[in-house]
PDB file of N, CA, C, O and CB in Angstrom:
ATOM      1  N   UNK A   1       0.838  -1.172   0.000  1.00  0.00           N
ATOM      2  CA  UNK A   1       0.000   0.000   0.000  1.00  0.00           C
ATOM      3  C   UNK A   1       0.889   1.245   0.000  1.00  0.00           C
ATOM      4  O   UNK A   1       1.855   1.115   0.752  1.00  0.00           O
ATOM      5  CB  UNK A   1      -0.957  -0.007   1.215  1.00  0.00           C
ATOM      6  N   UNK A   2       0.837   2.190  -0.518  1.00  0.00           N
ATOM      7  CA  UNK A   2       1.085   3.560  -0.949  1.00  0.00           C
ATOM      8  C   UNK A   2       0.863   4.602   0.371  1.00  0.00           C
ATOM      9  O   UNK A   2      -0.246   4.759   0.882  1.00  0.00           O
ATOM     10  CB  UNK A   2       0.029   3.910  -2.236  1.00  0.00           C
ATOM     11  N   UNK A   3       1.703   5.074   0.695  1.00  0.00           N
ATOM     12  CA  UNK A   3       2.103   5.570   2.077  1.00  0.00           C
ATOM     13  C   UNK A   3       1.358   7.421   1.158  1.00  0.00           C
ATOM     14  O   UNK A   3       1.450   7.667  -0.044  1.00  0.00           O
ATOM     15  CB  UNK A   3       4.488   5.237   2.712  1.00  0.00           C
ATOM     16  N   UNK A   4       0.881   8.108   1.950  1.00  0.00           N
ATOM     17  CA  UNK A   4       0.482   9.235   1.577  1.00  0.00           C
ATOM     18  C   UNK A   4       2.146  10.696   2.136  1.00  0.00           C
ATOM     19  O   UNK A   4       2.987  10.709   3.035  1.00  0.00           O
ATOM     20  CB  UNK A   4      -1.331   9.317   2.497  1.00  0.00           C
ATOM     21  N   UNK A   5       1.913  11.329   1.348  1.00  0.00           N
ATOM     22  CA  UNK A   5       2.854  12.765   1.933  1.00  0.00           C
ATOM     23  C   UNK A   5       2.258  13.618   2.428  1.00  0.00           C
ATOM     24  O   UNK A   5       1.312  14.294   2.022  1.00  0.00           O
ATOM     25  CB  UNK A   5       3.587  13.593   1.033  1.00  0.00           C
ATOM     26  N   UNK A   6       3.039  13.606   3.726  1.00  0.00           N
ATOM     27  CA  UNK A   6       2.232  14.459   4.373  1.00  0.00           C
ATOM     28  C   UNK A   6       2.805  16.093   4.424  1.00  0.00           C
ATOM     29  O   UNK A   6       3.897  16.154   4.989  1.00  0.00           O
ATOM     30  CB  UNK A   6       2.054  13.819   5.766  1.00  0.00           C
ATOM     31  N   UNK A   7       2.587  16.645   4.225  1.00  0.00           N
ATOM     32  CA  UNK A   7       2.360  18.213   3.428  1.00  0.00           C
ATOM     33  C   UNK A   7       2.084  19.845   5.079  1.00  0.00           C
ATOM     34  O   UNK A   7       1.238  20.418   5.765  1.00  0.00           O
ATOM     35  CB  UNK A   7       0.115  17.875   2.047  1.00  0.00           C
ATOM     36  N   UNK A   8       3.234  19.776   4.847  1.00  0.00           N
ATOM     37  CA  UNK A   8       3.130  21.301   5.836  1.00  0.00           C
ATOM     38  C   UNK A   8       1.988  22.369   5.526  1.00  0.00           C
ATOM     39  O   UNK A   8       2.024  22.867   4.400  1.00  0.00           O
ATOM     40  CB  UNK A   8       4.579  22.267   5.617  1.00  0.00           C
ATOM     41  N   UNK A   9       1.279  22.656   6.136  1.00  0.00           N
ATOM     42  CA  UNK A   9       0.226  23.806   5.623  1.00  0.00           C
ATOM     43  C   UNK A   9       0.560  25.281   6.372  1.00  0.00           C
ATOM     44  O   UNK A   9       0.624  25.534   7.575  1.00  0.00           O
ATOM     45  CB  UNK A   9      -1.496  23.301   6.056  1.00  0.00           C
ATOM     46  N   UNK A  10       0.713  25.993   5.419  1.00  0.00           N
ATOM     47  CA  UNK A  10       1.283  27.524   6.194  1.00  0.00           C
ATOM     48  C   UNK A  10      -0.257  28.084   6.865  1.00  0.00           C
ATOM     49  O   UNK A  10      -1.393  28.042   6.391  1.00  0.00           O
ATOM     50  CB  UNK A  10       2.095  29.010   4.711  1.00  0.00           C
ATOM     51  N   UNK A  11       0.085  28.429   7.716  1.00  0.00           N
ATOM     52  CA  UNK A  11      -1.226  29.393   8.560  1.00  0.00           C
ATOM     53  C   UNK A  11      -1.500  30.771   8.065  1.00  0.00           C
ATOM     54  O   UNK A  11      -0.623  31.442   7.521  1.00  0.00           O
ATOM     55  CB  UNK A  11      -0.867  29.708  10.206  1.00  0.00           C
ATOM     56  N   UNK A  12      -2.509  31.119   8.223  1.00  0.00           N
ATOM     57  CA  UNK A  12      -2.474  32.965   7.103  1.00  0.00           C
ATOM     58  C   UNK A  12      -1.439  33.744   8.220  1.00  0.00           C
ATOM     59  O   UNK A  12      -1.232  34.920   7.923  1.00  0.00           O
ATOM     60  CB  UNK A  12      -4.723  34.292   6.960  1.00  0.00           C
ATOM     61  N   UNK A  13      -1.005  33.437   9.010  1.00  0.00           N
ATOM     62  CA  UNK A  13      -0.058  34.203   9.903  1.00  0.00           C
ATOM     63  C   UNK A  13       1.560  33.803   9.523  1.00  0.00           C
ATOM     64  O   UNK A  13       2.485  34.030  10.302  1.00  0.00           O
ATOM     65  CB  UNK A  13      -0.434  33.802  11.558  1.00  0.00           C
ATOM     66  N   UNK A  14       1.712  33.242   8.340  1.00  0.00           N
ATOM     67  CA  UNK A  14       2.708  33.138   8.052  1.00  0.00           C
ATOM     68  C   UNK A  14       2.470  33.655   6.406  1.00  0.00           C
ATOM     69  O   UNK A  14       2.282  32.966   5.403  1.00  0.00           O
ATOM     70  CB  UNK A  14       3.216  31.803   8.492  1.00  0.00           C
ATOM     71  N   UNK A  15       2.531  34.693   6.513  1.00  0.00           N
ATOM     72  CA  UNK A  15       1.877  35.119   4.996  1.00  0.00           C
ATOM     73  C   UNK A  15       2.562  36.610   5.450  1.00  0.00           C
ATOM     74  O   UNK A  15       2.967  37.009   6.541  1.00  0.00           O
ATOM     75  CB  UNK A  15      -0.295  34.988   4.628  1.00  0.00           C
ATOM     76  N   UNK A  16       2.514  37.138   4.340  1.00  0.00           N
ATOM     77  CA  UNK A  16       3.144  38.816   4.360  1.00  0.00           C
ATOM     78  C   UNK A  16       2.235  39.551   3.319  1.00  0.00           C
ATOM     79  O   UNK A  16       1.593  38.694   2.711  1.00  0.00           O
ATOM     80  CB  UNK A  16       5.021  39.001   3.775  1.00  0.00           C
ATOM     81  N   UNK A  17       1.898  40.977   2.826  1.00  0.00           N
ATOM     82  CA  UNK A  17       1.594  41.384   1.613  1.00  0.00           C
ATOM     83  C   UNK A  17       2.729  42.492   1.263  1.00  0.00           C
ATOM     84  O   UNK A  17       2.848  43.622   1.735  1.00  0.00           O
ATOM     85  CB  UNK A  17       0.107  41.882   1.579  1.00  0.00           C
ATOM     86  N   UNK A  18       3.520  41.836   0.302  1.00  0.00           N
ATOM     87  CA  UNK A  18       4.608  43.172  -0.381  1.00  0.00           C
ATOM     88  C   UNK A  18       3.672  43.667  -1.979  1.00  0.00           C
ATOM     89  O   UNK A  18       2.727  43.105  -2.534  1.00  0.00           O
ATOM     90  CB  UNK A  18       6.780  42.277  -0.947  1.00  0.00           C
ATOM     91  N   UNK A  19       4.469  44.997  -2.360  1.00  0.00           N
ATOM     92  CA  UNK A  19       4.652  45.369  -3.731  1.00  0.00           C
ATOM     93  C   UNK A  19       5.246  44.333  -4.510  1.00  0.00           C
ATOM     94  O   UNK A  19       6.010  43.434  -4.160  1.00  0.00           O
ATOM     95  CB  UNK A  19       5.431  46.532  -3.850  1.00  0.00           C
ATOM     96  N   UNK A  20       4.760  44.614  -5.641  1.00  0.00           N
ATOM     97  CA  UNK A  20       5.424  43.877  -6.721  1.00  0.00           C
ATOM     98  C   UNK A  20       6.791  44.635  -6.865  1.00  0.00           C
ATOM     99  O   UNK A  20       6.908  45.826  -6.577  1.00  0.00           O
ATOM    100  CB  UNK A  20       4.524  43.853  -8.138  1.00  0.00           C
ATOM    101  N   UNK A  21       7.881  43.801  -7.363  1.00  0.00           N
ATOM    102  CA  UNK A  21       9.146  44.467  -7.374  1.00  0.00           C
ATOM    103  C   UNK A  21       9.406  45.621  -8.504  1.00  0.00           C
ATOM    104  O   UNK A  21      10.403  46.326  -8.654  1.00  0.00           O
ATOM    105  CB  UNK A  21      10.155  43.390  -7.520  1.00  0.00           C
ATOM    106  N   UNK A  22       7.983  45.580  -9.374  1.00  0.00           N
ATOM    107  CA  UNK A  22       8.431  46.709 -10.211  1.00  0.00           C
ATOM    108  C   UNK A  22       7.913  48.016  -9.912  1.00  0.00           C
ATOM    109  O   UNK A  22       8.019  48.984 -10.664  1.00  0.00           O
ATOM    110  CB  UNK A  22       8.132  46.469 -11.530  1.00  0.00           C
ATOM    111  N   UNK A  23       7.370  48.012  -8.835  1.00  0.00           N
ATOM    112  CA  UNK A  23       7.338  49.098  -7.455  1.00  0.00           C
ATOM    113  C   UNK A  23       8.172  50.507  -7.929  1.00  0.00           C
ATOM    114  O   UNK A  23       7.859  51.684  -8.110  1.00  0.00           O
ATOM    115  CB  UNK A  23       8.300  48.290  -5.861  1.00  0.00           C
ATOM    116  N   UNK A  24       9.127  49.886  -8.000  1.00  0.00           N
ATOM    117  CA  UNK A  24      10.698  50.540  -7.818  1.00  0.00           C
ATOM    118  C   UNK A  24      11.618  50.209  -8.840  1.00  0.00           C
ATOM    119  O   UNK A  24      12.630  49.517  -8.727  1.00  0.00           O
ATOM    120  CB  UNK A  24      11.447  50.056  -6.508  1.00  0.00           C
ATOM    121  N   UNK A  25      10.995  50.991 -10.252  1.00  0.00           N
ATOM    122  CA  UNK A  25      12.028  51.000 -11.437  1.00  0.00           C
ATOM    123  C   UNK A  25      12.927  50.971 -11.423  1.00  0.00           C
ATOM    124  O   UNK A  25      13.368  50.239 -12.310  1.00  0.00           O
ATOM    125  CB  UNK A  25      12.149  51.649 -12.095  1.00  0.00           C
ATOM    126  N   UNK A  26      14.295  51.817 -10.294  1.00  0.00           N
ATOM    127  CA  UNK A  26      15.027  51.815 -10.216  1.00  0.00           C
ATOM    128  C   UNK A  26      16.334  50.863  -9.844  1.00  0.00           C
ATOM    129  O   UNK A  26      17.519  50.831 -10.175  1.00  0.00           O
ATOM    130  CB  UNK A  26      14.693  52.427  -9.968  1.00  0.00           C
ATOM    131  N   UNK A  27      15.357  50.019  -8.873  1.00  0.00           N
ATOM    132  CA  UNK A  27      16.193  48.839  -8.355  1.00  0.00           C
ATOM    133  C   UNK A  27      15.343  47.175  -8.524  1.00  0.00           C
ATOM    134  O   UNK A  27      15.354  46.150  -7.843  1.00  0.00           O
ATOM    135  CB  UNK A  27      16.510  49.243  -6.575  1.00  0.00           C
ATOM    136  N   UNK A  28      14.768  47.526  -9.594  1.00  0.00           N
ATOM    137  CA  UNK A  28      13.834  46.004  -9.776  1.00  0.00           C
ATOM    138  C   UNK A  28      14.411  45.622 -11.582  1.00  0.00           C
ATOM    139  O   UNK A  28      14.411  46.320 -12.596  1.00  0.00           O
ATOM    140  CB  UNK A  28      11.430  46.391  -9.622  1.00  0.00           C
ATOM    141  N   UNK A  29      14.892  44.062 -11.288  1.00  0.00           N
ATOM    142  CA  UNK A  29      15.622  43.416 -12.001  1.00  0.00           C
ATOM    143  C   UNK A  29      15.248  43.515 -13.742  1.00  0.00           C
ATOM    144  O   UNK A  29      15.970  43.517 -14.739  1.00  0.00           O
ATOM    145  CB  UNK A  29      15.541  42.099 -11.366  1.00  0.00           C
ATOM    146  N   UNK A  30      13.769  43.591 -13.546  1.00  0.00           N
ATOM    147  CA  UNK A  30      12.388  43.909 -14.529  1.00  0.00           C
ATOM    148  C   UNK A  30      11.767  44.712 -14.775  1.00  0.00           C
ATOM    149  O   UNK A  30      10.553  44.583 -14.939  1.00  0.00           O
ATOM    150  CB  UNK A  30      11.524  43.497 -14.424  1.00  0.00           C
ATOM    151  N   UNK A  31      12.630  46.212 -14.921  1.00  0.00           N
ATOM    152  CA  UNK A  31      11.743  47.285 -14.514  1.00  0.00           C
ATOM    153  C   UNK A  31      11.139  47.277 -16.565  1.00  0.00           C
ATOM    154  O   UNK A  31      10.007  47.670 -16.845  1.00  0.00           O
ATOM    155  CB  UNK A  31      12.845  49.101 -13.555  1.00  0.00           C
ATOM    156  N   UNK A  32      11.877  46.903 -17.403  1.00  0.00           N
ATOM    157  CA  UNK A  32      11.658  46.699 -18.602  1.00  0.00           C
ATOM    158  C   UNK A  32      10.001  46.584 -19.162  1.00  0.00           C
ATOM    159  O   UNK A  32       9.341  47.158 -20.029  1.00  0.00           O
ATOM    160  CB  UNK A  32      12.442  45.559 -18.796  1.00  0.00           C
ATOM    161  N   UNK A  33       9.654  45.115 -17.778  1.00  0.00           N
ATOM    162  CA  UNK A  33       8.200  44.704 -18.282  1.00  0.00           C
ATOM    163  C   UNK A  33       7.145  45.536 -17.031  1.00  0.00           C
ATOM    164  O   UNK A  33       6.029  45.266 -16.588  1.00  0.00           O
ATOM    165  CB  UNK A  33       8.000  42.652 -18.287  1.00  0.00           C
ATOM    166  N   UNK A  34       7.959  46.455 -16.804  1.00  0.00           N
ATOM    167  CA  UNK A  34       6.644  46.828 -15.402  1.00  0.00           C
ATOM    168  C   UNK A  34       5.475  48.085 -16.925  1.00  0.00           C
ATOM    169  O   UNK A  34       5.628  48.272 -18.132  1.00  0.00           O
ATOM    170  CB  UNK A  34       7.887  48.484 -13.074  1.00  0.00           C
ATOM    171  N   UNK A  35       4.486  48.575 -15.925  1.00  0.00           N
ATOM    172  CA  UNK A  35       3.507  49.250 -16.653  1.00  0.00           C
ATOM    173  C   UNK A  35       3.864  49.976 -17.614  1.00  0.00           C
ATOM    174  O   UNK A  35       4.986  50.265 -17.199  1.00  0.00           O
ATOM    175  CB  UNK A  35       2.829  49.940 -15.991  1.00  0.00           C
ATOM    176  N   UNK A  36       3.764  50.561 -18.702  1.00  0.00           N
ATOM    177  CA  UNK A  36       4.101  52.083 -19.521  1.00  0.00           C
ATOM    178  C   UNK A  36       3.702  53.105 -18.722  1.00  0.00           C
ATOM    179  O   UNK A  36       4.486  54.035 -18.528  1.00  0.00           O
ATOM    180  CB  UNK A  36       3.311  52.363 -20.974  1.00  0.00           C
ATOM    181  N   UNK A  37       2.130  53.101 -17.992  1.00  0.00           N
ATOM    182  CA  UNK A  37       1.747  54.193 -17.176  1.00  0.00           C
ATOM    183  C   UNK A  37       2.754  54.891 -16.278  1.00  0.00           C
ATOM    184  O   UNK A  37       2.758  56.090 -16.001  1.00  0.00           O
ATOM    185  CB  UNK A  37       0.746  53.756 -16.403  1.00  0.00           C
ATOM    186  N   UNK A  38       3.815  53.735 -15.764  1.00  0.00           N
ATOM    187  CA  UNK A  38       4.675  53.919 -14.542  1.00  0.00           C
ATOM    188  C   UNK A  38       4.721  52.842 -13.435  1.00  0.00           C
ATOM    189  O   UNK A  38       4.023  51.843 -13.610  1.00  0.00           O
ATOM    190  CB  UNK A  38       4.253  55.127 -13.903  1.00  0.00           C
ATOM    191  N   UNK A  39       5.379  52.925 -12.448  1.00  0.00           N
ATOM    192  CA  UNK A  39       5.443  51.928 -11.481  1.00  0.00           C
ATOM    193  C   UNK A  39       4.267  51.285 -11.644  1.00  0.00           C
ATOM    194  O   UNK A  39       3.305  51.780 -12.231  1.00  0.00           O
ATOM    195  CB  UNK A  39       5.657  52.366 -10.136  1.00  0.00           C
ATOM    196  N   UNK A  40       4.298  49.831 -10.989  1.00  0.00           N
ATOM    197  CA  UNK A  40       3.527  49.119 -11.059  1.00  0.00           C
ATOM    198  C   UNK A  40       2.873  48.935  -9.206  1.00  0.00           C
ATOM    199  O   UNK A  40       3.589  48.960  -8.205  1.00  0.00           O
ATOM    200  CB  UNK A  40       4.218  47.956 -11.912  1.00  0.00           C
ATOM    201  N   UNK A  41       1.333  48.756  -9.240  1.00  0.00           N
ATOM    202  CA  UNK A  41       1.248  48.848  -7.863  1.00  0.00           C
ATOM    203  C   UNK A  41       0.046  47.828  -7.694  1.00  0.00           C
ATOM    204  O   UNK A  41      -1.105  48.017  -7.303  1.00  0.00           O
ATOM    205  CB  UNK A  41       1.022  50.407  -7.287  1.00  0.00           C
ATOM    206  N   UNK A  42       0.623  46.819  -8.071  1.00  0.00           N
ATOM    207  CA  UNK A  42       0.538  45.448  -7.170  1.00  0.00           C
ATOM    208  C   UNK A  42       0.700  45.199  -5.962  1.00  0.00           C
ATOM    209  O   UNK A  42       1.876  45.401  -5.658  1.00  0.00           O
ATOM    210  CB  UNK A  42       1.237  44.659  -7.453  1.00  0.00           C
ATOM    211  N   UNK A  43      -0.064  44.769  -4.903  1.00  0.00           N
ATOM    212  CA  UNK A  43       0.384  44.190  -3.730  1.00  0.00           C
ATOM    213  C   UNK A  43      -0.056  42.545  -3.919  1.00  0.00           C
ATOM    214  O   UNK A  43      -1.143  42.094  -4.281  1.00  0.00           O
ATOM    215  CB  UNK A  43      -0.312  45.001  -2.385  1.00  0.00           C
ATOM    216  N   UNK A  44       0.869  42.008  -3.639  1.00  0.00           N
ATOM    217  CA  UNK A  44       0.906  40.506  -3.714  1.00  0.00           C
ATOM    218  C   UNK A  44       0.923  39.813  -2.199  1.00  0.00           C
ATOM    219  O   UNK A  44       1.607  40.310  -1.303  1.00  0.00           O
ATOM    220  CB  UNK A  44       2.273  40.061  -4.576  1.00  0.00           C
ATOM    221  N   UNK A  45       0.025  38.496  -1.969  1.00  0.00           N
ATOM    222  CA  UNK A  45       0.456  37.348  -0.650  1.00  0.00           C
ATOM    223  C   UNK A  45       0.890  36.396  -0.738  1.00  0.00           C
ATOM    224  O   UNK A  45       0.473  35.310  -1.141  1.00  0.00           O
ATOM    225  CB  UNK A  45      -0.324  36.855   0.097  1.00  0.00           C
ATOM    226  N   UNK A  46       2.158  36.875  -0.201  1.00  0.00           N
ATOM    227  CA  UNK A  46       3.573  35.621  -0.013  1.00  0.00           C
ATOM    228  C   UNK A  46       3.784  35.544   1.352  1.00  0.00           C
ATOM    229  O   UNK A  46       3.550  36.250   2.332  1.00  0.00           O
ATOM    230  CB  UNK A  46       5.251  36.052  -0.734  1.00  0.00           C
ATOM    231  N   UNK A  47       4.497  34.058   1.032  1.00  0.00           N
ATOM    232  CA  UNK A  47       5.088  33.370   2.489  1.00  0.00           C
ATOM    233  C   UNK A  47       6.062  34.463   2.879  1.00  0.00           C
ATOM    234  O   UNK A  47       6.589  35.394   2.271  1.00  0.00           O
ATOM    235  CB  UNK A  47       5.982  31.696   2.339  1.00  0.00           C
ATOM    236  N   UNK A  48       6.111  33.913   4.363  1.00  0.00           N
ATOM    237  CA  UNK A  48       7.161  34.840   5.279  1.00  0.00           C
ATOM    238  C   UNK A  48       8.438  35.129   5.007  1.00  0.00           C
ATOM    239  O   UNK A  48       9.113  36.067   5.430  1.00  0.00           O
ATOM    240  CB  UNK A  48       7.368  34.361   6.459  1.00  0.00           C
ATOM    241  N   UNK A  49       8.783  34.093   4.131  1.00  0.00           N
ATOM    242  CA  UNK A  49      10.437  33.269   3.485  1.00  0.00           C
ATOM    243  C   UNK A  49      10.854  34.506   2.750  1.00  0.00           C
ATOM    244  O   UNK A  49      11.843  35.153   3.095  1.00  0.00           O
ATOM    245  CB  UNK A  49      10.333  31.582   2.125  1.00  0.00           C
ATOM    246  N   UNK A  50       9.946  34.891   1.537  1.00  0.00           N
ATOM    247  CA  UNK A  50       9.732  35.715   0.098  1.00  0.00           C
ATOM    248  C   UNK A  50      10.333  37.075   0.417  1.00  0.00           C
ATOM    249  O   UNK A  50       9.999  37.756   1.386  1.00  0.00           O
ATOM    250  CB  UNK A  50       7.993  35.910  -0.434  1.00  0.00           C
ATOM    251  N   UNK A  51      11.019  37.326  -0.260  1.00  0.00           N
ATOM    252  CA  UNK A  51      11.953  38.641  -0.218  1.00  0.00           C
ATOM    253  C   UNK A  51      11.273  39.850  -1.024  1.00  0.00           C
ATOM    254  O   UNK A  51      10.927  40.986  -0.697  1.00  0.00           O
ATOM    255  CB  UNK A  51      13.497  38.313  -0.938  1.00  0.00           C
ATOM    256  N   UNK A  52      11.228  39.066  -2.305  1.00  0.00           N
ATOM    257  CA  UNK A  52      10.464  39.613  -3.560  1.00  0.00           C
ATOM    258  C   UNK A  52       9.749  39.509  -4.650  1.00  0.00           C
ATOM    259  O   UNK A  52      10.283  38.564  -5.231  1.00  0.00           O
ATOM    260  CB  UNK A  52      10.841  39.944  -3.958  1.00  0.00           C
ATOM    261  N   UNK A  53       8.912  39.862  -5.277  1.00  0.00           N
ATOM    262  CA  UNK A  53       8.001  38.705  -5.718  1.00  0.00           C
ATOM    263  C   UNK A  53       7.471  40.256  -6.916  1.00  0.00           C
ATOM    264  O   UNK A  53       7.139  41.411  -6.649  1.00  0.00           O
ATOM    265  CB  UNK A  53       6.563  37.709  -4.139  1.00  0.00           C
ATOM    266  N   UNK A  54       7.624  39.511  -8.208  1.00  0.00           N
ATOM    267  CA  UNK A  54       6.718  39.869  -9.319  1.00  0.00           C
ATOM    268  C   UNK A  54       5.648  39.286  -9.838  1.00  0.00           C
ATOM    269  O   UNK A  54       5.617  38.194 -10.406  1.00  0.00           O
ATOM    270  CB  UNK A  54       7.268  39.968 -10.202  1.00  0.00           C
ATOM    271  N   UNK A  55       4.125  40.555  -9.497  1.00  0.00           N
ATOM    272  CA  UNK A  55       3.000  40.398  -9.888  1.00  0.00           C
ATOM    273  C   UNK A  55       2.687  39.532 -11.458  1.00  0.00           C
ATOM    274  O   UNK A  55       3.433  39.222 -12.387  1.00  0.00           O
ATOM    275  CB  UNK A  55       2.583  41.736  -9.800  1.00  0.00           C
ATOM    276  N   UNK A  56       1.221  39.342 -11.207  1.00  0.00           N
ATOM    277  CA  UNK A  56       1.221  38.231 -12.273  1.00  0.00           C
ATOM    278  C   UNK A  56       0.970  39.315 -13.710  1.00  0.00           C
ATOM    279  O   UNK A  56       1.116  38.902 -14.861  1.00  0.00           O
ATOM    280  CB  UNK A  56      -0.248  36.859 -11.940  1.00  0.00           C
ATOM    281  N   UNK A  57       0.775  40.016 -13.543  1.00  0.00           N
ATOM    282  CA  UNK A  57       0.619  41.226 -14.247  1.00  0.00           C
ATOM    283  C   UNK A  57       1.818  41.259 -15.296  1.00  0.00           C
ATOM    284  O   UNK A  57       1.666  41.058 -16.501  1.00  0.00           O
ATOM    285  CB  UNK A  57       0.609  42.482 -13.231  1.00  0.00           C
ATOM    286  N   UNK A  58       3.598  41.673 -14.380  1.00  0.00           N
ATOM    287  CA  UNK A  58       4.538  41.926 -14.836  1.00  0.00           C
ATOM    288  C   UNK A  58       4.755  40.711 -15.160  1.00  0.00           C
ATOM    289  O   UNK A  58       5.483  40.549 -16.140  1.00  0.00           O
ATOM    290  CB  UNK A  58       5.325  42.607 -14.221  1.00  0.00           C
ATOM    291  N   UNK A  59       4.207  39.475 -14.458  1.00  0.00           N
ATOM    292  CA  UNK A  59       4.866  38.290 -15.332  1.00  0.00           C
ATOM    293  C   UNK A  59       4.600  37.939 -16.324  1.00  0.00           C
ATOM    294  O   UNK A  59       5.506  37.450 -16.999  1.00  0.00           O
ATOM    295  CB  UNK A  59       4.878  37.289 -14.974  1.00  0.00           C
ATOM    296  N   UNK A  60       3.150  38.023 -16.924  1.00  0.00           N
ATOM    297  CA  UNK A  60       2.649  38.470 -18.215  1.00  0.00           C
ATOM    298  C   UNK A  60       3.559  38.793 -19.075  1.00  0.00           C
ATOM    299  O   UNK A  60       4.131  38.204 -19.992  1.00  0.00           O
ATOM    300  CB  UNK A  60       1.853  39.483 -18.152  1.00  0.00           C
ATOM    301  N   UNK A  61       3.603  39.936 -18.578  1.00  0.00           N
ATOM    302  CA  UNK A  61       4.358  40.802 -20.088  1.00  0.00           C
ATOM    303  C   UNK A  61       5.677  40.144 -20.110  1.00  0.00           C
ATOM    304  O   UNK A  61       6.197  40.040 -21.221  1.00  0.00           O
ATOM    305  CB  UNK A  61       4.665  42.801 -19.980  1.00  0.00           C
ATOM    306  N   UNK A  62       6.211  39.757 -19.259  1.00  0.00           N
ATOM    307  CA  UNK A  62       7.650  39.396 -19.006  1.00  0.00           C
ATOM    308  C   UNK A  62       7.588  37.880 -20.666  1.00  0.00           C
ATOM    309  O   UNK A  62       8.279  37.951 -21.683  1.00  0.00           O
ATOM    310  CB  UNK A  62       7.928  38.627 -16.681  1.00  0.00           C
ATOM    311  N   UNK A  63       6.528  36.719 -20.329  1.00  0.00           N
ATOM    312  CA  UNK A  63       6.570  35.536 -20.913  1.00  0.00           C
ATOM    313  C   UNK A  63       6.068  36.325 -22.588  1.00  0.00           C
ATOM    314  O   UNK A  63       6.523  35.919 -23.656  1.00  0.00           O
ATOM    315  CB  UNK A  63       5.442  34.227 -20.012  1.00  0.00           C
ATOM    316  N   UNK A  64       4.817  37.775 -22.438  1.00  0.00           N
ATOM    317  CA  UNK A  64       4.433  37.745 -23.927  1.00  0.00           C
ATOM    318  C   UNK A  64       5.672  38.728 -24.573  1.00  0.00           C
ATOM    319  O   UNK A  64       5.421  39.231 -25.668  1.00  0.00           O
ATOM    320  CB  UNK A  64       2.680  38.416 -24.226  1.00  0.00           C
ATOM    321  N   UNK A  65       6.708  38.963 -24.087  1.00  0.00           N
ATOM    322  CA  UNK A  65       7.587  40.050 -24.760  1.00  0.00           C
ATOM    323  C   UNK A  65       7.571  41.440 -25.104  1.00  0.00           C
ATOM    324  O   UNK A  65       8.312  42.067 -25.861  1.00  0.00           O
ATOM    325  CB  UNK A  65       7.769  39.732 -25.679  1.00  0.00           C
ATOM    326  N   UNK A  66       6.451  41.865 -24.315  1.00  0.00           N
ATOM    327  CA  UNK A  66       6.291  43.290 -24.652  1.00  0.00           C
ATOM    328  C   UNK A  66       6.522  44.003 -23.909  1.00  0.00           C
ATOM    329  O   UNK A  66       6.403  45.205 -24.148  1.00  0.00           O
ATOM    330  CB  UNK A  66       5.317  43.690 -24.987  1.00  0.00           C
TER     331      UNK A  66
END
């Protein structure tokens, strides 16, 4: 019989809400695919771990090339 994995579940208290990193044209790796309007102002929920994190928005444009 097939043993199951058993799987850590994060609590919403281990959760954070940052900006998307293209926040900050200046120091974001991607400022290329952030908005034309200007900064991008995403707030995203990531684990506690997560430093930095690009919206699904900028990831978009990031995969369609524009």
């Amino acid at each position: 019989m097939r043993k199951s994995k058993t799987t850590k579940r994060r609590t919403p208290a281990e959760y954070k809400n940052i900006k998307c990193q293209n926040s900050d044209l200046e120091t974001s790796k991607y400022a290329k695919y952030a908005p034309i309007e200007g900064p991008c102002t995403e707030v995203v929920n990531v684990p506690d771990n997560v430093e930095r994190v690009l919206c699904h928005r900028c990831t978009s444009r990031s995969a369609s090339g524009k």
